[in-house]
N, C-alpha and C positions, 0 to 999 in steps of 0.2 A: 637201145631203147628207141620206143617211135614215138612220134609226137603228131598229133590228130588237131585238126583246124578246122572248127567251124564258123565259116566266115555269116555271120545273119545280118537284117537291119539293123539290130539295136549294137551287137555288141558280139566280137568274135570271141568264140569259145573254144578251150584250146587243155589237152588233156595228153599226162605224159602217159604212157604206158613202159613198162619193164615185163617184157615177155607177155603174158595175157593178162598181168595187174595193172590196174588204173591206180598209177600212186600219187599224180597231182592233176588237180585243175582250176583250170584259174580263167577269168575274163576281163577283156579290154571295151572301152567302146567301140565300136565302129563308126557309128557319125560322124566323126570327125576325119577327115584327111589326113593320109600321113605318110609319109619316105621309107623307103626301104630299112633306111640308116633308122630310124623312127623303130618301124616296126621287128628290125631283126635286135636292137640293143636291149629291146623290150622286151622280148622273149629270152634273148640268152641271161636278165638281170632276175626275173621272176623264175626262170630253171634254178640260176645257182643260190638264188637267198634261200630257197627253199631244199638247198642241199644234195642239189644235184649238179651232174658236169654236162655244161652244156655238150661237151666234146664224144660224150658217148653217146650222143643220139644220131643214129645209123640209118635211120628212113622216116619221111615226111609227108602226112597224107593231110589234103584238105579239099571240103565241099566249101562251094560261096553261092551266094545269090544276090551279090555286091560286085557287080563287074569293076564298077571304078577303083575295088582295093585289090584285084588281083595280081596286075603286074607288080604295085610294090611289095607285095605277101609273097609271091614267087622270087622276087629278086632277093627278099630277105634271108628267104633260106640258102637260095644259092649263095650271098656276098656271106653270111654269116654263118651258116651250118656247112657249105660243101654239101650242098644236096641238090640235088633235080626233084623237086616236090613229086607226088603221086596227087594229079587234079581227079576228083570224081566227076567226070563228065559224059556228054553223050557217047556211046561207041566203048566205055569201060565194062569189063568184065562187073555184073554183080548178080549173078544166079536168079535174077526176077525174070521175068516176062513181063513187058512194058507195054499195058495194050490202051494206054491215051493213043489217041485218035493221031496226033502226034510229038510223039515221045520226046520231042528235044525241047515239049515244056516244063516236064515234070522236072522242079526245084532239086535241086543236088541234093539238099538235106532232107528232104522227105525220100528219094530214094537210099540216103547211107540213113534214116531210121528203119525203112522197111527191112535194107540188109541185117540191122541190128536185129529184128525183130525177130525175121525167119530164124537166124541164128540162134535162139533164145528160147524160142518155141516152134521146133520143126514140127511138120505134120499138123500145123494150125492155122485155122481162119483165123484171119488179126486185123483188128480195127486200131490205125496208130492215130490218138490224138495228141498232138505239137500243138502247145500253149504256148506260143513265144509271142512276139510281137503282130503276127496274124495266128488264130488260130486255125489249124489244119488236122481234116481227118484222110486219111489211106486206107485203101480196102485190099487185103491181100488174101488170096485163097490160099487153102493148104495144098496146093500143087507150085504156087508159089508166083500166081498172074497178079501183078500189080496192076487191079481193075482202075484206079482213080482212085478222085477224093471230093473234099469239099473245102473252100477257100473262104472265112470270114474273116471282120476284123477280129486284133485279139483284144483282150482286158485294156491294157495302157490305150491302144489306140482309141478303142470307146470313150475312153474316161476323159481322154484327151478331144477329143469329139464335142463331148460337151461341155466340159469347160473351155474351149476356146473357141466353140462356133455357135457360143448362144451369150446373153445380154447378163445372165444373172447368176447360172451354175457355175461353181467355183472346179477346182481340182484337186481329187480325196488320194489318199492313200488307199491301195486296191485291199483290202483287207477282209475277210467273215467276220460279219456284222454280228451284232448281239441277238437281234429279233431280226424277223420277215420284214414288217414294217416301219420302217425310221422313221423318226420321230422330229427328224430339220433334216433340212436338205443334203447336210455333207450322208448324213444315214440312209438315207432314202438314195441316194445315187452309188454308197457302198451295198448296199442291200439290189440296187436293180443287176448293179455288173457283179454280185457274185451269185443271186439266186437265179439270174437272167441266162449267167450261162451256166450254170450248174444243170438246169431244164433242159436247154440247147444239149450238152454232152449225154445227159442220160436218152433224152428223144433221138439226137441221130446217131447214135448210140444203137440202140435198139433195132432202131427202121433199117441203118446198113448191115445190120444178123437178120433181118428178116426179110427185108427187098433186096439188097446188091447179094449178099453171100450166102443167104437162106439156110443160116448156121446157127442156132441157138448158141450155140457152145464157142461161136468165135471167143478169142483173146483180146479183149479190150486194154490197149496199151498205153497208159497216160505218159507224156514226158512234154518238155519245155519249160522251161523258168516259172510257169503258172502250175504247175499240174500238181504241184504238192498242196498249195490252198484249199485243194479239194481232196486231199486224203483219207479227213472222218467222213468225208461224205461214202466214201466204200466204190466211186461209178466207174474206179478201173481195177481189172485185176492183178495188176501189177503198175506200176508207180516208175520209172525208170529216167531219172534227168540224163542223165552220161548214155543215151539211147543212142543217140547221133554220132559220139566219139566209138563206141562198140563199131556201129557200122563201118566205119572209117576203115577200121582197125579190120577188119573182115573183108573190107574191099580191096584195102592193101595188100593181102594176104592173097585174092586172084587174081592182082594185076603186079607182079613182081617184078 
């Protein structure tokens, strides 16, 4: 079995695989600090409640964009699993063409979603939007150049924004609101961050199949912790949270 890490701000996400099945996934914080001892007991307790042997997992991949939990994430798999982790990093094999101006800024986890992507839908322009804690878009041709993207805050951050950098807005639960227009304030701040970025994904959305890829036909790819909120909305054509653990699992697979 392999076991896929993705290290983010909010919270590392972490996903078993059994040959090319995804059969568990589970999340930690990340904010918080924590030991090797910490984080290796805590993965081999959540494998085996969930009826697996920690002992049969054979290779260990993970992206971070949390430098401060690396060393203890690596130490835990070696002191607990007997593994030499697979890091997704600058210089790894992963079949894109990496043409930022330079490469060694583009975040781990937006290059192991684009691996996921290509993987998923060869032979396609793909536009990947990551609703996590920033949202992010990637632009990828169907020859498979990882052009760029775009970097704003996400949902929680906004929300968080104004509830704690103004006198009088509170902090809602990010939720689809009933109507457009709220009706007190907690509505009116649920309604701004979901129809606020609902607009944002369909608009550059559109503008990167018309300006960066000149592809009507790109594959618009929603994933991160957010992207289900918006699933009646119809603005991706596929839906995909485990985007990021795919990759992994794909990147492992060239870098053996």
């Amino acid at each position: 079995m392999i076991l896929a890490l993705d290290v983010g701000n909010s919270q590392i996400y972490a996903g078993l695989f059994d040959g090319e099945e995804l059969k568990l996934q589970f999340r930690r914080n990340s904010k918080q600090s924590a030991s090797s001892d910490e984080l290796g007991l805590f993965l081999k307790m959540v494998i085996r409640e969930n009826g697996f042997d920690p002992k049969e997992i054979t290779k260990i991949a993970l992206c971070s964009v949390v430098p401060d939990l690396n060393h203890s994430l690596i130490g835990a798999c070696r002191k607990y699993f007997d593994i030499n982790p697979f890091v997704l990093q600058p210089g790894s094999k992963t079949g894109l063409k990496i043409r930022y101006r330079n490469p060694v800024e583009v975040g781990s986890d937006r290059i192991a979603n684009a691996i996921g992507a290509i993987s998923l839908f060869p032979g396609k322009s793909l536009i990947i939007a990551d609703l996590g804690t920033a949202t992010t878009f990637c632009a990828v041709t169907a020859d498979k150049d990882y052009l760029g993207g775009i970097i704003l805050p996400g949902l929680r951050l906004s929300m968080e924004a104004l509830g704690t950098k103004t006198a009088k807005l509170p902090l809602v639960e990010i939720i689809r609101p009933e109507d457009l227009v709220g009706r007190s304030t907690v509505e009116s701040i649920q309604s701004g961050l979901y129809y606020g970025n609902l607009c944002m994904i369909r608009d550059l959305s559109h503008r990167i199949r018309e300006e960066t890829l000149k592809d009507p036909n790109a594959v618009i790819v929603g994933t991160g912790g957010f992207a289900r909120l918006f699933d009646d909305e119809k603005v991706f054509d596929a839906s995909i949270p485990e985007l990021v653990l795919i990759g992994l699992y794909r990147a492992l697979e060239m870098n053996p």
